[in-house]
C-alpha positions in Angstrom: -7.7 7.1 -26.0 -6.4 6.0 -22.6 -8.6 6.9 -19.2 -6.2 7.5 -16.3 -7.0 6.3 -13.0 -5.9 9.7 -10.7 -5.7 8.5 -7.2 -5.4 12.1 -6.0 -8.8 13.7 -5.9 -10.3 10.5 -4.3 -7.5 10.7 -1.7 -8.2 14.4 -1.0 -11.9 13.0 -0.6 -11.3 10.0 2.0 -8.9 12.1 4.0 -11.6 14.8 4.2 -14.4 12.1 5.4 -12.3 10.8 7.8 -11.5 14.5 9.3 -15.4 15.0 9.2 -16.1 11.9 11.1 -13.8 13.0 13.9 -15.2 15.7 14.6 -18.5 13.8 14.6 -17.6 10.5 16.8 -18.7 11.3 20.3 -16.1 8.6 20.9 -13.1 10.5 19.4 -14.0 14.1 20.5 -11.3 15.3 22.8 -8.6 12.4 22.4 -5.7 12.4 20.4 -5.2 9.7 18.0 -1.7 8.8 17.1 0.4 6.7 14.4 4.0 5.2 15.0 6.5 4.2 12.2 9.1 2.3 12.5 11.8 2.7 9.9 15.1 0.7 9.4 17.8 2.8 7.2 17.1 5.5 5.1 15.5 3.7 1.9 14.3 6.3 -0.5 11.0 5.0 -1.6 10.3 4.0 2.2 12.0 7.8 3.0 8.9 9.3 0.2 6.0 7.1 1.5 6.8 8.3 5.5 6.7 12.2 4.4 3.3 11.6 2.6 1.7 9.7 5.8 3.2 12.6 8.1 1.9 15.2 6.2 -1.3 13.4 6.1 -1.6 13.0 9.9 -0.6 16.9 10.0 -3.9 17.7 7.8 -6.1 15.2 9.7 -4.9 16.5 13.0 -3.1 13.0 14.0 0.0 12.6 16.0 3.2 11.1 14.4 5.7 9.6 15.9 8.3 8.3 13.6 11.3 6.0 15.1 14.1 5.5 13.2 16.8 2.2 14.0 19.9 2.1 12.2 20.3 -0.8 9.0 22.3 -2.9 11.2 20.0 -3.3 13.8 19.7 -6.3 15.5 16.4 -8.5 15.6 16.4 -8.2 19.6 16.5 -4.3 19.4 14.0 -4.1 16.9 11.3 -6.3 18.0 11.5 -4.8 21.4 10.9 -1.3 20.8 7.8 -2.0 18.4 6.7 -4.2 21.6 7.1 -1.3 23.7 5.6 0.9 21.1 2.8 -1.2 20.8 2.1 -1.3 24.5 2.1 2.6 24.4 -1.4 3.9 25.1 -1.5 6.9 23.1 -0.4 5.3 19.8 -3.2 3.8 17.7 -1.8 2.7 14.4 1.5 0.8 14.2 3.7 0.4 10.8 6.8 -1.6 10.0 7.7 0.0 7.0 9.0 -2.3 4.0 11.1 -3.3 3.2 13.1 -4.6 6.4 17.3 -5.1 5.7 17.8 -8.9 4.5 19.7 -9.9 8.2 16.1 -9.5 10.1 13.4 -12.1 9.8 10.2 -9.6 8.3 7.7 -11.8 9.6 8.5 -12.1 13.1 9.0 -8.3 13.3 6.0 -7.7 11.8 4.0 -10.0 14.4 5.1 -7.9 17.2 2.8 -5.7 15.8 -0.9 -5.9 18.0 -3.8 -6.5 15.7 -5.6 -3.8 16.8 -2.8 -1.3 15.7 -2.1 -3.3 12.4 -3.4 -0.5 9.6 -1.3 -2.0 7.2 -2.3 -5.6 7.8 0.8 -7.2 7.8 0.7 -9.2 11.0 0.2 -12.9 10.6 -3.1 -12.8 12.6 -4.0 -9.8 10.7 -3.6 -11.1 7.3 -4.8 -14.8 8.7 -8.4 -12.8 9.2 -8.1 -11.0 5.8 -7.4 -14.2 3.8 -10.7 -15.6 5.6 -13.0 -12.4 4.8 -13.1 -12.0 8.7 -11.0 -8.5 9.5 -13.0 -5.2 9.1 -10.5 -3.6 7.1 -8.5 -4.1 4.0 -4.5 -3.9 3.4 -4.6 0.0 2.5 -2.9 -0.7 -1.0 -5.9 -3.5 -1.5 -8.0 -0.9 -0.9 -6.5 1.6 -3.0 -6.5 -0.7 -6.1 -10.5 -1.7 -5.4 -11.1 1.7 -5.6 -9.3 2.7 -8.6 -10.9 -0.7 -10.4 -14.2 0.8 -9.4 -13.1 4.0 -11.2 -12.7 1.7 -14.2 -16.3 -0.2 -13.7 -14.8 -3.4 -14.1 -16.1 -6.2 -12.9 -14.3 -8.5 -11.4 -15.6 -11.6 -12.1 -14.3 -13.7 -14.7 -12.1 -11.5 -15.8 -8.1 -12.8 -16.8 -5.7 -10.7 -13.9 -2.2 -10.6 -14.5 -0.3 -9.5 -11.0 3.1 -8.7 -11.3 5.4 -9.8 -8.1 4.3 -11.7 -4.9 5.3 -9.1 -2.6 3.5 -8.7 1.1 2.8 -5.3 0.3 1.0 -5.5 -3.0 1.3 -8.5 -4.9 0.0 -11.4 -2.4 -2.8 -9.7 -0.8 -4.1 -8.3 -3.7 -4.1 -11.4 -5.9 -5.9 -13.3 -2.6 -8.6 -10.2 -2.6 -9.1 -10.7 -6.5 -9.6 -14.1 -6.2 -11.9 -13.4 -3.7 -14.1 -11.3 -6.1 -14.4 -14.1 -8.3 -11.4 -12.9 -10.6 -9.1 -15.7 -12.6 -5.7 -14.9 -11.2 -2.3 -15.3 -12.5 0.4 -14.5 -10.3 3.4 -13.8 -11.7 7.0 -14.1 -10.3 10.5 -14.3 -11.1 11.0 -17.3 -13.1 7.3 -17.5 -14.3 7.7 -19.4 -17.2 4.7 -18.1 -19.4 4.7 -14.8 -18.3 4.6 -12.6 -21.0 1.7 -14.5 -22.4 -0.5 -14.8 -19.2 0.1 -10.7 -19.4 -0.9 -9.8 -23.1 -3.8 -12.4 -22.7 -5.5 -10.3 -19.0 -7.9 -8.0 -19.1 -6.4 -6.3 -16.0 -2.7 -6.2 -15.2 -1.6 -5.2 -11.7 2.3 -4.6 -11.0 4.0 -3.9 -7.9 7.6 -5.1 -8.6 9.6 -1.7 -8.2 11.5 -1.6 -11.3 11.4 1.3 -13.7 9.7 0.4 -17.2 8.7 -3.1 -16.7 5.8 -3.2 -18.4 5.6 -2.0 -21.6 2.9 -1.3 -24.4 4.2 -4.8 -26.8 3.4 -6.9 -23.5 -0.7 -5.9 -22.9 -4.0 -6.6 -24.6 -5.6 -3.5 -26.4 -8.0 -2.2 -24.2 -6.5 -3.8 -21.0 -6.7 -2.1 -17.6 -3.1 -1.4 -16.3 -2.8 -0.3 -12.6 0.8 0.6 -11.4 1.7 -0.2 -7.9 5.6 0.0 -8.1 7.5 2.6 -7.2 11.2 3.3 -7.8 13.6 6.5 -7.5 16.1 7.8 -9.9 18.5 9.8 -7.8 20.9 12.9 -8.3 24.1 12.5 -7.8 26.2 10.5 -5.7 26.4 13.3 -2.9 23.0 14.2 -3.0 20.1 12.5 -1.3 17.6 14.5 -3.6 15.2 11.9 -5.4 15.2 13.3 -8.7 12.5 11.4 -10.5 9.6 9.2 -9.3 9.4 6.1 -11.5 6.5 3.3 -12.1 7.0 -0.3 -13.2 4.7 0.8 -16.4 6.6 2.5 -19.2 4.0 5.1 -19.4 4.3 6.1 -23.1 4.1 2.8 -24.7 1.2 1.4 -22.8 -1.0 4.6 -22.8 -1.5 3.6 -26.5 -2.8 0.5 -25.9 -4.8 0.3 -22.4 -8.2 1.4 -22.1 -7.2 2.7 -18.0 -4.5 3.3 -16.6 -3.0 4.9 -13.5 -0.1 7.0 -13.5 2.9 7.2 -11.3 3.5 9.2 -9.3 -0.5 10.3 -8.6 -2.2 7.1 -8.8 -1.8 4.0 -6.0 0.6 6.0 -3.9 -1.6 8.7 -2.3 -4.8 6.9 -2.3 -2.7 4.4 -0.4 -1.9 6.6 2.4 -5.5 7.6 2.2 -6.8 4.5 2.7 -4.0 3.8 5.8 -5.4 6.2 7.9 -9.2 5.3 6.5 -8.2 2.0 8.9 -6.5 4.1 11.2 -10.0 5.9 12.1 -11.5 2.7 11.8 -9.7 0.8 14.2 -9.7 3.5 16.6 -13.3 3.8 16.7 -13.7 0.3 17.2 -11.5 0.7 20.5 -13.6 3.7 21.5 -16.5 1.7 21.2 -15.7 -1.1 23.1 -14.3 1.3 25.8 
């Protein structure tokens, strides 16, 4: 029978520690730590994400600022108000949040975030340091798979890893971090010729695509680990802006009979995600204390 991998509890856990060590750090007491998001549009699944980090900071007693550009912003626009908000004393954590409309270059907004405020590790420098074992932190949805592998007791090592889709957020940082731990990684885009038999031959298969039942239980090895990091929204009606159901790329019923772990969606990467945001949030912050 399958094991799930519940991302909530351990959430609820980090979230916790980090309030506790707050209260603790003689360098924190008495100042007000703050995270700014940065949102082009109104994409759904970014829309979702943004709620769960605010009410986060709410619980953790963080400030929250969230600055909202229209989809047609221009790249000027953009890239100088996350300068300006970077330059802002009282903010601590800066996010770009993906995905960015197709007319502005991602990269070069995303490097007009400082290093010392990149949480998400998005920034070229950033992600230079974490591709080189250097940075202090991990890319929160790195983090948030390590953990739930650890859940699993997998090693690493060796082990045949399928990742599904080469995107900044999941896919490429956490095939890099895999091979790091001595995994054998496959990394599998569109147009991947042997993909379905890379996938039913890995012992752990990681997808972060964002498209509703693209993984199913005829494509994995019996007894794989399955972690689902893609999210996608099935809405209501045309007139209504209400999501009405949360979607993984893992058909859910089909591959629970054949993995040995798997984590669900929604309740798996997503919250321990956020969790592990603000986990670099407090870290980062410290580290500015301290050298204050």
């Amino acid at each position: 029978m399958v094991q799930l991998l519940s991302g909530e509890k351990l959430a609820k856990r980090i979230l916790a520690n980090i309030k506790k060590k707050q209260c603790k750090n003689p360098c924190l007491a008495g100042r007000q730590v703050s995270l700014a998001v940065v949102q082009v549009g109104d994409n759904k699944v970014s829309l979702k994400y943004i709620a769960e980090k605010e009410k986060a900071a709410r619980d953790l007693g963080i400030g929250f600022r969230l600055v909202v550009y229209p989809l047609n912003v221009i790249q000027a626009t953009l890239l100088r108000g996350i300068k300006n908000i970077g330059k802002d004393k009282r903010v601590f954590g800066v996010i770009v949040q993906l995905p960015l409309p197709k007319h502005l270059d991602a990269q070069v907004i995303l490097d007009a975030i400082p290093k010392n405020k990149d949480v998400d590790v998005l920034s070229s420098p950033s992600f230079a340091e974490f591709v080189f074992g250097t940075l202090p932190i991990l890319p929160p949805t790195v983090a948030a798979i390590s953990l739930l592998l650890k859940q699993a007791k997998k090693k690493l090592e060796g082990k045949q890893v399928a990742v599904v889709g080469a995107g900044r957020l999941v896919g490429l940082p956490v095939s890099l971090w895999l091979a790091q731990q001595g995994a054998v990684v496959s990394l599998i885009q569109k147009g991947t010729k042997n993909a379905s038999q890379l996938i039913s031959k890995a012992d752990i298969v990681i997808s972060g695509v964002g498209k509703a039942g693209l993984i199913t239980g005829a494509m994995i090895k019996k007894g794989a680990v399955v972690i689902d990091a893609g999210t996608s929204v099935e809405s209501g009606p045309s007139t209504s802006l209400r999501v009405k159901k949360i979607q993984g790329d893992v058909d859910f019923k089909s591959v629970s009979k054949k993995a040995g772990y798997l984590s669900p969606v929604p309740g798996g990467v997503g919250p321990l995600t956020v969790a592990c945001l603000f986990q670099n949030l407090f870290s980062l912050s410290r580290r500015k204390f301290n050298a204050t």
